[in-house]
Rosetta silent file (secondary structure, phi, psi, omega in degrees, C-alpha in Angstrom):
SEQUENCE: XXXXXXXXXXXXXXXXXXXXXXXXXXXXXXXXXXXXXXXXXXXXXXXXXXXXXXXXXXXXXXXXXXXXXXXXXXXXXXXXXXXXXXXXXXXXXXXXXXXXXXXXXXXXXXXXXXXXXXXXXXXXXXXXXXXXXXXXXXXXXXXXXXXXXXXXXXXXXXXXXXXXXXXXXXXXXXXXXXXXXXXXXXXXXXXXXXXXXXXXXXXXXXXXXXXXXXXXXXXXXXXXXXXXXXXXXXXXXXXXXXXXXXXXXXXXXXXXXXXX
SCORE:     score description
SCORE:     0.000 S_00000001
   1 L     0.000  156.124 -148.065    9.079   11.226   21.914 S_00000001
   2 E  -115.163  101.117 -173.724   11.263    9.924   19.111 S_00000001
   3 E  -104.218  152.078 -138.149    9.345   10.175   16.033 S_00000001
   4 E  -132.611  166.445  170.444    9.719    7.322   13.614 S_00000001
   5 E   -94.896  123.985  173.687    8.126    6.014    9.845 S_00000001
   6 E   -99.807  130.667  145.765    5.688    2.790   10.309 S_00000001
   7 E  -147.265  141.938 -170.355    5.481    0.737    7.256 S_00000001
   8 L   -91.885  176.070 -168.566    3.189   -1.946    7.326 S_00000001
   9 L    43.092   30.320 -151.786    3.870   -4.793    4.834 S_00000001
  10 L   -98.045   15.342 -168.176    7.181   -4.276    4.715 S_00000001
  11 L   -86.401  -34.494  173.411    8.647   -8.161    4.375 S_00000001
  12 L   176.702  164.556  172.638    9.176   -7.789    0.656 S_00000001
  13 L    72.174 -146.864 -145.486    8.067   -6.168   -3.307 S_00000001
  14 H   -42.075  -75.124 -153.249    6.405   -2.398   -2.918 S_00000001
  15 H   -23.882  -59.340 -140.159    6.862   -2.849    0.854 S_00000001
  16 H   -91.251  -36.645 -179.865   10.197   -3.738    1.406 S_00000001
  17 H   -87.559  -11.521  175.620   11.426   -0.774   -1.138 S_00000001
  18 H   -83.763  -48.194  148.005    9.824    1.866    0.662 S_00000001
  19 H    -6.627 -105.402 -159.262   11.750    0.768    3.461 S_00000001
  20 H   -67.887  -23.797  148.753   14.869    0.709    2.179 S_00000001
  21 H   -38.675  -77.051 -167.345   13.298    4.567    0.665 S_00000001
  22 H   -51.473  -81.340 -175.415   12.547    6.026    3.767 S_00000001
  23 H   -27.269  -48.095  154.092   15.750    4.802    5.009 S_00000001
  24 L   -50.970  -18.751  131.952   17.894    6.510    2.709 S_00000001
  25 L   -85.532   26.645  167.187   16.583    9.667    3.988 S_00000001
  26 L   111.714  -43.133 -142.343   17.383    9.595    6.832 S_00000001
  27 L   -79.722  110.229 -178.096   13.846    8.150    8.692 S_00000001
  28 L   -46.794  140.190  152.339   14.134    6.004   11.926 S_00000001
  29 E   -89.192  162.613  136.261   12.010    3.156   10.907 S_00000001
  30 E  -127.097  115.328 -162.458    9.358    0.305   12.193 S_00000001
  31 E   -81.777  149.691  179.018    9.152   -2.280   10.452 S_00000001
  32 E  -140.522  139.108  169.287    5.647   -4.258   10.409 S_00000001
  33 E  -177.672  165.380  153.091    4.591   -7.446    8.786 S_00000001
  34 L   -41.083  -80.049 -163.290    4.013  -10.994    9.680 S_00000001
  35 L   -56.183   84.615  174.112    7.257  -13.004    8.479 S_00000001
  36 L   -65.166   35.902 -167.601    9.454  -11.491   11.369 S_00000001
  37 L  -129.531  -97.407  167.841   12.404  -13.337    9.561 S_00000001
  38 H   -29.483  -28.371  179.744   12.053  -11.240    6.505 S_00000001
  39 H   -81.381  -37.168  172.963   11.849   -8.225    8.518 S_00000001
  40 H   -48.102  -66.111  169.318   14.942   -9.085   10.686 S_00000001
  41 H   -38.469 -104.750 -174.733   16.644   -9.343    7.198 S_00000001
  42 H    -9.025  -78.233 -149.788   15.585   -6.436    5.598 S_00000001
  43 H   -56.595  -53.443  152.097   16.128   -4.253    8.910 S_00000001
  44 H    -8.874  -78.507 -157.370   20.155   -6.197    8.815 S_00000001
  45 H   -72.300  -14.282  151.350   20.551   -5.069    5.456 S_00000001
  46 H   -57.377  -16.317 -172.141   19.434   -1.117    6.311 S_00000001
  47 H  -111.724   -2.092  179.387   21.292   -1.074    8.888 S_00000001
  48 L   -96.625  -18.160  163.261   24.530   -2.365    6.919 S_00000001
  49 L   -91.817  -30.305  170.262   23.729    0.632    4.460 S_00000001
  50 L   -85.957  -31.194 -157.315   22.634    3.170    6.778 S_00000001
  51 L    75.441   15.515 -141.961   23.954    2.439    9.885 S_00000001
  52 L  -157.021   97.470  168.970   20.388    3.161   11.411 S_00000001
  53 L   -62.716  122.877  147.264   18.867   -0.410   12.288 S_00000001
  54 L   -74.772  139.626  142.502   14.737   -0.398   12.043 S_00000001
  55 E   -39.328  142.780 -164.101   12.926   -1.710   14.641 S_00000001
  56 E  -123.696   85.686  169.780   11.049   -5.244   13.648 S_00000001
  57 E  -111.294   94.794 -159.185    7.399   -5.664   14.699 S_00000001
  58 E   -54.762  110.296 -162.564    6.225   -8.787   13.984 S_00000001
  59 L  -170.888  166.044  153.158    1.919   -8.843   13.999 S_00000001
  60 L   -92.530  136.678 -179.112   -0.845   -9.875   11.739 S_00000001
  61 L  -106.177  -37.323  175.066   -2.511   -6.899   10.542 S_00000001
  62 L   -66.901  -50.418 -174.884   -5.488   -8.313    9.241 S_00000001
  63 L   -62.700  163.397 -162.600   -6.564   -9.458   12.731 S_00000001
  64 L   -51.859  174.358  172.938   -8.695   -7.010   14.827 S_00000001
  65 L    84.739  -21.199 -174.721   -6.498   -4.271   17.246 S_00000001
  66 H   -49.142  -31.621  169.730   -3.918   -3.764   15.311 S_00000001
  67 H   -50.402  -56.947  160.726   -3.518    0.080   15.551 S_00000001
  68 H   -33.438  -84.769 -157.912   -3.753   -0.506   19.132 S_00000001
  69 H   -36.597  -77.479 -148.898   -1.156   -3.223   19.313 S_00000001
  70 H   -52.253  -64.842  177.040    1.180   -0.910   17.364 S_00000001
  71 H   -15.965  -55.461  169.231    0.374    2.230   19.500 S_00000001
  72 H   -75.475  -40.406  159.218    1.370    0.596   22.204 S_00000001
  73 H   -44.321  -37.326 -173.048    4.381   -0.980   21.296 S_00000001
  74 H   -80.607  -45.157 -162.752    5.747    2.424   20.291 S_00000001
  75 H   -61.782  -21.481  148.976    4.525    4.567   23.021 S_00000001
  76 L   -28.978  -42.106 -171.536    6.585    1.405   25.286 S_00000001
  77 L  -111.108   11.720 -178.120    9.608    2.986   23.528 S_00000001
  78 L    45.312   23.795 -178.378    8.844    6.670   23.674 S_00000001
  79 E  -114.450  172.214 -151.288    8.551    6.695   19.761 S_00000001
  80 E  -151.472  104.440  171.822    5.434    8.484   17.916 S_00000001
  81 E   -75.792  141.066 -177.391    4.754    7.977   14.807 S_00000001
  82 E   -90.335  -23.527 -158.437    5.605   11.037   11.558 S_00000001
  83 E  -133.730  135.686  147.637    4.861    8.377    8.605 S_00000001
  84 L  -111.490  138.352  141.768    2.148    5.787    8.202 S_00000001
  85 L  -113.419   81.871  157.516    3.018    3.944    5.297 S_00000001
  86 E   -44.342   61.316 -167.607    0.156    1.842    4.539 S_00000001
  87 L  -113.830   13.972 -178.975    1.292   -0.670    2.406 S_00000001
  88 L   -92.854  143.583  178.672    0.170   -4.286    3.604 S_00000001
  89 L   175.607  145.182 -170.604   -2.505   -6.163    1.423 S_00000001
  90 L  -120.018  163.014  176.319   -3.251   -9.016   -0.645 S_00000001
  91 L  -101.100  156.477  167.976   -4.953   -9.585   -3.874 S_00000001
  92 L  -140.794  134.396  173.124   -7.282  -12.611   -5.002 S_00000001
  93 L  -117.923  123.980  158.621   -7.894  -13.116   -8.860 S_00000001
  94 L   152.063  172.709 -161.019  -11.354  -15.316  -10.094 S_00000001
  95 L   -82.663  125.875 -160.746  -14.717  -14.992   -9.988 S_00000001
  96 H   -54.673  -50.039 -160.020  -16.093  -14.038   -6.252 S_00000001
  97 H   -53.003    0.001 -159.605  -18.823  -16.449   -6.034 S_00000001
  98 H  -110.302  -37.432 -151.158  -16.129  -19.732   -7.008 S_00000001
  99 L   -78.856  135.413  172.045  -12.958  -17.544   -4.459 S_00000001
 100 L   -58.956  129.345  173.919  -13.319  -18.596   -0.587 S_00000001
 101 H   -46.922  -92.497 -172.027  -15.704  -16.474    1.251 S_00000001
 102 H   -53.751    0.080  163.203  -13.543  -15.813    4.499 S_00000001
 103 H   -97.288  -17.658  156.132  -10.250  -15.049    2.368 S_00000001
 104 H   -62.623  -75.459  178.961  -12.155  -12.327    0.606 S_00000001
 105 H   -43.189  -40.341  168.337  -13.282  -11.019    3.911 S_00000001
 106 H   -82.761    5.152  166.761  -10.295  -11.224    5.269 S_00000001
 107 H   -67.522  -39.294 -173.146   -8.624   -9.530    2.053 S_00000001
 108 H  -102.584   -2.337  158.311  -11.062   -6.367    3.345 S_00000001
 109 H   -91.395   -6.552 -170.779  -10.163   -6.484    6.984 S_00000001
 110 H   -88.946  -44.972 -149.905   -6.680   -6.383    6.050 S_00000001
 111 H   -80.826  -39.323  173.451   -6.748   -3.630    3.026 S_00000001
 112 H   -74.882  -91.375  177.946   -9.763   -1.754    4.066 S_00000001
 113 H   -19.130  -94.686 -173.857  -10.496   -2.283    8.200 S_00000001
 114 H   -18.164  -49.565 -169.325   -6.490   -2.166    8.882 S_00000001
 115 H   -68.656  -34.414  178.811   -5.694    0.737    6.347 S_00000001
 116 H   -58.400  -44.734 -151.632   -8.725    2.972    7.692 S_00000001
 117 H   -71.536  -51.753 -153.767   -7.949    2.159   11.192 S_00000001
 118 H   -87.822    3.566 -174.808   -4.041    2.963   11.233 S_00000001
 119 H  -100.241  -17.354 -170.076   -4.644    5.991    8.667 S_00000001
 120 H  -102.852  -30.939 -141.620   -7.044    7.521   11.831 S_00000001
 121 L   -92.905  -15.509 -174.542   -5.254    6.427   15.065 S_00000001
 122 L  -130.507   22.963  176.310   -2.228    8.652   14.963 S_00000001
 123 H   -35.570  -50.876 -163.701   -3.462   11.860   13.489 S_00000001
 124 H   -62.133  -75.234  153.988   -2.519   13.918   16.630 S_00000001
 125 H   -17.779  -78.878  174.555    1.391   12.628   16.021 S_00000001
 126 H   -78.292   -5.119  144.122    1.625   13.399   12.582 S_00000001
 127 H   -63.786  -39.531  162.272    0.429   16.817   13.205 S_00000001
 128 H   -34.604  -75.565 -167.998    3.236   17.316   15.972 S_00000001
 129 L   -73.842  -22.413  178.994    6.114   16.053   13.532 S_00000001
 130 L    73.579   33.462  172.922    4.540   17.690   10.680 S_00000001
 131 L  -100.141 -150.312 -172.844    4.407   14.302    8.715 S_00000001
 132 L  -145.203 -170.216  167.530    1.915   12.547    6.404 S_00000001
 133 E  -131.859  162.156  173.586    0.289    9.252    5.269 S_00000001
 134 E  -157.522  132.500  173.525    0.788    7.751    2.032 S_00000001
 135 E   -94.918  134.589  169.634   -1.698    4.978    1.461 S_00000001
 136 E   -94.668  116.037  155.022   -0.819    2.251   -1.270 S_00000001
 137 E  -102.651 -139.584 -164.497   -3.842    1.485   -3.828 S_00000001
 138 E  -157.318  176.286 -175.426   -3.328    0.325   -7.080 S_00000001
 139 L   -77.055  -25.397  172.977   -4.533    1.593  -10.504 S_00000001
 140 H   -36.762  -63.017 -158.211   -7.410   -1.361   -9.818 S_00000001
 141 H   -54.956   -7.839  172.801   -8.713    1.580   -7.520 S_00000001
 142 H  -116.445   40.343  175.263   -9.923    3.812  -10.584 S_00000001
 143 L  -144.570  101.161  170.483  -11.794    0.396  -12.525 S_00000001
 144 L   -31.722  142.027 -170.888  -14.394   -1.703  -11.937 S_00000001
 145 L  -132.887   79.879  153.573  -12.716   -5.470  -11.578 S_00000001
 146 L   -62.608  153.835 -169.431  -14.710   -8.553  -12.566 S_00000001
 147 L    76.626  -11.467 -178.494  -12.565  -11.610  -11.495 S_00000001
 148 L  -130.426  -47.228 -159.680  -10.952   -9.458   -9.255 S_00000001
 149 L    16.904  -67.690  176.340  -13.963   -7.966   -7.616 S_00000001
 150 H   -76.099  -25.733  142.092  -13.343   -7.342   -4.261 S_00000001
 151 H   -12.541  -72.641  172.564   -9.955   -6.507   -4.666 S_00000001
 152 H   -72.745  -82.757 -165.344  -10.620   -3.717   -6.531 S_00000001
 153 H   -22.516  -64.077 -167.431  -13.406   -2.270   -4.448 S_00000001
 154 H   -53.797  -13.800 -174.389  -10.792   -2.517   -1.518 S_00000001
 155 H   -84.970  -56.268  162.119   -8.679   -0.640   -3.716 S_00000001
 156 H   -70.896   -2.877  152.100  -11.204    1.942   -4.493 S_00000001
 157 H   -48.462  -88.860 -174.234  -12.044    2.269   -0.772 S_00000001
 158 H   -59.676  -16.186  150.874   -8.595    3.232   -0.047 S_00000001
 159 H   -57.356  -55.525  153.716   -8.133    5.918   -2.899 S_00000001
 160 H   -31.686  -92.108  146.138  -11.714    7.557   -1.851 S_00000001
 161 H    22.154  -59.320 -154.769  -10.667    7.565    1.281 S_00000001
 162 H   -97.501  -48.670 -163.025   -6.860    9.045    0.911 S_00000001
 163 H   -67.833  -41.755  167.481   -8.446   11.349   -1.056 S_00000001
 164 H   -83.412  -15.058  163.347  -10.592   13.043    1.224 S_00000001
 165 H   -51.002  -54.581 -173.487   -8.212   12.619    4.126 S_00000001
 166 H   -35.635  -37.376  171.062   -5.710   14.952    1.783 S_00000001
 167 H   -70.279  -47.098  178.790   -8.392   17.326    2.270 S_00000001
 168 H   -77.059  -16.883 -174.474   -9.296   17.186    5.852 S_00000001
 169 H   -93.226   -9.140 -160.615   -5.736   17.002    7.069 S_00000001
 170 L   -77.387  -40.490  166.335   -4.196   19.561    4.711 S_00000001
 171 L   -70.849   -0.932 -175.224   -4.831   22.328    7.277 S_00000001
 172 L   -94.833   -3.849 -173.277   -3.541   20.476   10.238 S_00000001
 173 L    67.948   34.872 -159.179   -0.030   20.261    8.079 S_00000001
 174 L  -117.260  111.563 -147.423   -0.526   16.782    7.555 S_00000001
 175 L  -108.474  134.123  161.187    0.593   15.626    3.630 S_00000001
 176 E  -124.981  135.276 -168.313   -1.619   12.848    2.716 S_00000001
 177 E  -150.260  137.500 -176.584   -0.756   10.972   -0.488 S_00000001
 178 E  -117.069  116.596  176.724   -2.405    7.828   -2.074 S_00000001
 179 E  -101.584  126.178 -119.037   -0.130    5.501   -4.397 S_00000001
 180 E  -164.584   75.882 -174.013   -1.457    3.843   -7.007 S_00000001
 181 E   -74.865  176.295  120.448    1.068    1.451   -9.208 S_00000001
 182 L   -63.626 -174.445 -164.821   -0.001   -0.816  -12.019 S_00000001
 183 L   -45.437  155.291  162.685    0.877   -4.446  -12.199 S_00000001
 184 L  -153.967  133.985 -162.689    4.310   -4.994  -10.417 S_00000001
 185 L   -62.401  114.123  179.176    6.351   -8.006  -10.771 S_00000001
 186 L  -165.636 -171.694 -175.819    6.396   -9.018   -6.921 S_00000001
 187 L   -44.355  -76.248 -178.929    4.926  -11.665   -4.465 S_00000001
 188 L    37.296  -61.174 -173.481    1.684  -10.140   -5.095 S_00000001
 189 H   -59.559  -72.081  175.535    1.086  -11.818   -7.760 S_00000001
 190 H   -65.105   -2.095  162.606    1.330  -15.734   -6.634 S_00000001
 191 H   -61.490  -42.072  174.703   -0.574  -14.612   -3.491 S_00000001
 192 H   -83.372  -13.928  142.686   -3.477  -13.777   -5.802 S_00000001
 193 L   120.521    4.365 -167.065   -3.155  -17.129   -7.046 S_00000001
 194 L   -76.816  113.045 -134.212   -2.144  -15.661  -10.503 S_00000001
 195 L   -90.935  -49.874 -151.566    0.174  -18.986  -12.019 S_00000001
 196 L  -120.657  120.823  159.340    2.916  -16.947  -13.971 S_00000001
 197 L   -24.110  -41.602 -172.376    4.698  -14.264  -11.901 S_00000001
 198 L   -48.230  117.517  178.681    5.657  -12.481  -15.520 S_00000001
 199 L  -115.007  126.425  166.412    3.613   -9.200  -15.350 S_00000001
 200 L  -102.451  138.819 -146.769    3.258   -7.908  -19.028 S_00000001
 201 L  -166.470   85.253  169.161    2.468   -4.593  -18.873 S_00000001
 202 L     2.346  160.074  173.661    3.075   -1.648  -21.335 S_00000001
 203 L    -4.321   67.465 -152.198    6.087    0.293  -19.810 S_00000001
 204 L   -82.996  151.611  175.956    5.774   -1.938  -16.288 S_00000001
 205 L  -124.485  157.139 -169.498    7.569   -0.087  -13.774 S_00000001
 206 L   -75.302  144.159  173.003    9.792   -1.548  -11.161 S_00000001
 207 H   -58.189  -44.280  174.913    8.827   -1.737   -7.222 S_00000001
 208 H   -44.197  -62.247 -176.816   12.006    0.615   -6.777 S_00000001
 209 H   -59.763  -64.620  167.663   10.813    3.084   -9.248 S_00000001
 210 H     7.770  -81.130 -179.547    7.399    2.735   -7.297 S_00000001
 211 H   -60.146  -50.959  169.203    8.677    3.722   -3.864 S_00000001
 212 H   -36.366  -85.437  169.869   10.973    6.290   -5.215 S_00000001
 213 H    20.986  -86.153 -166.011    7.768    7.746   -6.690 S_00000001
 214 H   -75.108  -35.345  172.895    5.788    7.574   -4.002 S_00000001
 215 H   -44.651  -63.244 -163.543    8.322    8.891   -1.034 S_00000001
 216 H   -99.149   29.718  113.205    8.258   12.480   -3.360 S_00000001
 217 H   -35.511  -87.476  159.916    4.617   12.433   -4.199 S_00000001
 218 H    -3.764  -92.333 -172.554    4.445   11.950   -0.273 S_00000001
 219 L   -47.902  -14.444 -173.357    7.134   14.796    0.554 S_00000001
 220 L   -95.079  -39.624 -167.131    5.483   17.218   -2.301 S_00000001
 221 L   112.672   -2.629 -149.506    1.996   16.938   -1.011 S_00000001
 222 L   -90.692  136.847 -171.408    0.705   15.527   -3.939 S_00000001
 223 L  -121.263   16.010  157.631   -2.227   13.514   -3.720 S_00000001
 224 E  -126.479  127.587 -166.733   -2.602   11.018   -5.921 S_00000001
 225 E  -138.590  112.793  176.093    0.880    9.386   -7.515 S_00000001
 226 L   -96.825   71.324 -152.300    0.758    7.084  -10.543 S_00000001
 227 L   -73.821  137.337  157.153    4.101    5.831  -11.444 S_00000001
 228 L    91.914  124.114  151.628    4.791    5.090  -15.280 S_00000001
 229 H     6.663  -63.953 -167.079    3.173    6.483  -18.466 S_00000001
 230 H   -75.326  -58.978  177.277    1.070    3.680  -19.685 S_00000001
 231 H   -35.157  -61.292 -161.867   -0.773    3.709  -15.854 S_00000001
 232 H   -60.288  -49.611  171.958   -1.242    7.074  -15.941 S_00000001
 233 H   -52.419  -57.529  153.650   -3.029    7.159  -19.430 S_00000001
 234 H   -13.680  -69.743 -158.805   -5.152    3.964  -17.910 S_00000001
 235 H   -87.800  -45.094  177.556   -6.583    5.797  -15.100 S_00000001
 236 H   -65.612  -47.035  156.047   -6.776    9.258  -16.928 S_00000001
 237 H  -112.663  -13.740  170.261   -8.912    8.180  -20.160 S_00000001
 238 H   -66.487  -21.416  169.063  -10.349    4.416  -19.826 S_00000001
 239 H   -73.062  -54.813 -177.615  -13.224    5.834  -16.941 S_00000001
 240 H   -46.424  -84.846  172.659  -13.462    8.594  -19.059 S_00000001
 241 H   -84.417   24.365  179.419  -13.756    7.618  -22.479 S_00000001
 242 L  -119.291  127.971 -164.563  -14.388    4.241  -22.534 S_00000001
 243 L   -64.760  139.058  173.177  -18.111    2.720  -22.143 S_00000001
 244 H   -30.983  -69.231 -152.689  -18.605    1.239  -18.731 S_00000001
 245 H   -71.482  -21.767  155.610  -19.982   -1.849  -20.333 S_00000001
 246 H   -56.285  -52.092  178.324  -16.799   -2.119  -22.600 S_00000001
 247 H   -61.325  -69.579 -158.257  -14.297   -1.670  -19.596 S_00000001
 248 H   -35.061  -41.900 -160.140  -16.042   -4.195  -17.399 S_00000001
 249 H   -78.887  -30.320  156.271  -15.844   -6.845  -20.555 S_00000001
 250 H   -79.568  -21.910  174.464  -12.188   -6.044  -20.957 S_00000001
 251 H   -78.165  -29.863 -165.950  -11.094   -5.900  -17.571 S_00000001
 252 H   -87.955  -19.380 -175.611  -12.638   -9.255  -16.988 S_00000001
 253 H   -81.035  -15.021 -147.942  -11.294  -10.701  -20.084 S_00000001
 254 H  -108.119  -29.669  152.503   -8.035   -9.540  -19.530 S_00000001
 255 H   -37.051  -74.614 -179.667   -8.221  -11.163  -15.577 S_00000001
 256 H   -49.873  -58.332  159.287   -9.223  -14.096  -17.239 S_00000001
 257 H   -48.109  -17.721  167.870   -6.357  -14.527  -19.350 S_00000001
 258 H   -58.010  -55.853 -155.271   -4.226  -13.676  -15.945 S_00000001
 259 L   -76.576  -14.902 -153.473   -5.416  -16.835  -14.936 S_00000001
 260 L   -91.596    0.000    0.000   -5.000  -19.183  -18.264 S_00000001
């Protein structure tokens, strides 16, 4: 069996550069997302730098099975995955009770259900190959988020989560690593409905720098990776020294102005 790097969400922003990461070291790919147009590109232009085409598997991730589907496609092809990359997920910004009920839910079957599912299903694999997982959260995942609400929870799911995987898998030789940008200028943003693309952002770091990041976080073992300064300082003293009742009214204020 041919063992290969899955990354989900891979059609463009965080996604798309981890890709085009991976690739650069060498790592057969599979590419996964919806827009199977975007992937065909992307896998074209990897394979005009590398010489190493990725495979293009075209799926909804948020609907139920997916782990499955993908299981089977590969094991069709005698490849096994060494890398989960978990990186597909959407955002929604505004206050839950006003934001549609079944696009929230289905914001936590894709980022939660999906990420859980495909972070469990091939454990056996990435002990064989000696690979890892590297989950994507977001810096969301260490803050409570009015206006964002569910979002973040799905965020803090998948850090919690990553984080105790890191533990249980670390004797099995298995590197588990959870990545955890700030704001990044990408789709992301008009997905969450957020009107100006522009993400201002203390030292904002680039999806490129991101991926870089996160590949040698990944490859190190390490198991939480915060790219960029300002983020790191964010997650490292606002739970800590800032009152709960303070964050909440700034994170929601500062959502709300996302929105203006």
């Amino acid at each position: 069996m041919t063992p290969v790097a899955v990354i989900t969400g891979a059609s463009a922003g965080i996604g798309a550069e981890l890709a085009r990461t991976f690739a650069r070291r060498g790592h057969q790919l599979i590419l996964v997302a919806r827009r199977a147009d975007r992937l065909n590109s992307l896998a074209d232009e990897i394979a005009g730098a590398t010489g190493r085409k990725p495979q293009v598997f075209a799926l909804d991730l948020g609907a139920a099975g997916a782990a499955d589907k993908i299981g089977d496609m590969l094991a069709g092809q005698s490849l096994e995955p060494q890398y989960i990359v978990n990186n597909a997920g959407f955002g929604l910004i505004g206050v839950a009770s006003d934001l549609d009920r079944s696009e929230q839910l289905a914001m936590i079957d894709l980022n939660v259900r999906t990420l859980a599912d495909l972070s469990l299903a091939f454990i056996p694999s990435l002990e064989r190959h000696r690979g890892g997982i590297l989950n994507v959260a977001s810096v969301a995942g260490f803050l409570p988020g009015p206006n964002s609400a569910i979002y973040y929870a799905s965020k803090s799911f998948v850090l919690s989560l990553t984080e105790a995987l890191y533990q249980e898998l670390r004797p099995r030789g298995i590197r588990v690593s959870c990545l955890c940008p700030g704001p990044v200028a990408t789709e992301f943003q008009a997905r969450a409905g957020i009107p100006d693309a522009h993400v201002a952002w203390p030292l904002a770091v680039s999806a490129k720098r991101v991926a870089e990041e996160g590949y040698r976080g990944l490859m190190r073992g390490k198991r939480v990776v915060v790219p960029g300064l300002a983020n790191r300082m964010v997650v490292g003293l606002a739970p800590r020294f800032v009152p709960r009742n303070l964050l909440l009214r700034l994170i929601e204020r500062r959502q709300r102005r996302r929105l203006s």
